[in-house]
N, C-alpha and C positions, 0 to 999 in steps of 0.2 A: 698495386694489388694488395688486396689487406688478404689478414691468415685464415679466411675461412677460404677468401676466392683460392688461395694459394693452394687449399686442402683438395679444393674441388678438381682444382686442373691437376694437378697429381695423381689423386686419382680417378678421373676419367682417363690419364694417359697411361693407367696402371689395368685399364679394362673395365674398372667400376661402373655401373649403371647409376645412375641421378637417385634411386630408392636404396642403391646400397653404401650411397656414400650417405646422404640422410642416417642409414641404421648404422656406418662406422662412426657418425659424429656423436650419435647418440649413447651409445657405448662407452666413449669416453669423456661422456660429459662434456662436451663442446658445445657450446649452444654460440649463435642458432643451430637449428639442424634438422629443422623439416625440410620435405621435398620440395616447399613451395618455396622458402629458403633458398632452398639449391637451384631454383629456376632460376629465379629474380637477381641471383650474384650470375651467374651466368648470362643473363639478358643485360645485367652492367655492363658487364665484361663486354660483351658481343659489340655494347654502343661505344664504351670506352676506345676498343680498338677500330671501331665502323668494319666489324667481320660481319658479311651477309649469312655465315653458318656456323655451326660447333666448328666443323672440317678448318671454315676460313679461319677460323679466330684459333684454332690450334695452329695452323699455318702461321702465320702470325706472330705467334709468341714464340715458338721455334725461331723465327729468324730473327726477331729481337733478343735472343740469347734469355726470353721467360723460363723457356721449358727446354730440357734437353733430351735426347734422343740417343 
């Protein structure tokens, strides 16, 4: 996973919506950091792990010790 996707599942597992994680990257200068951006590392991610949803692919990375809980 690179540092933007790392940013993404963070915070989507912090409660952020796809448009407010775009307006937190933007904020601090982070680029990329559009919402289409935010899709497309997300649709990596999704193929990277073959998760058929957000749900599966946080599932996923939970028990690959990705993301913790």
């Amino acid at each position: 996973m690179n540092r933007i996707q790392k940013i993404i599942i963070k915070k989507m597992a912090d409660g952020y919506h796809q448009q407010e994680i775009a307006q937190y990257l933007k904020k601090r200068e982070i680029s990329p950091n559009s919402l289409s951006t935010i899709e497309k590392e997300l649709k990596k991610l999704k193929k990277e792990f073959k998760a058929q949803s957000l749900i599966h692919l946080f599932i996923i990375l939970i028990k690959q010790g990705h993301l913790k809980v």
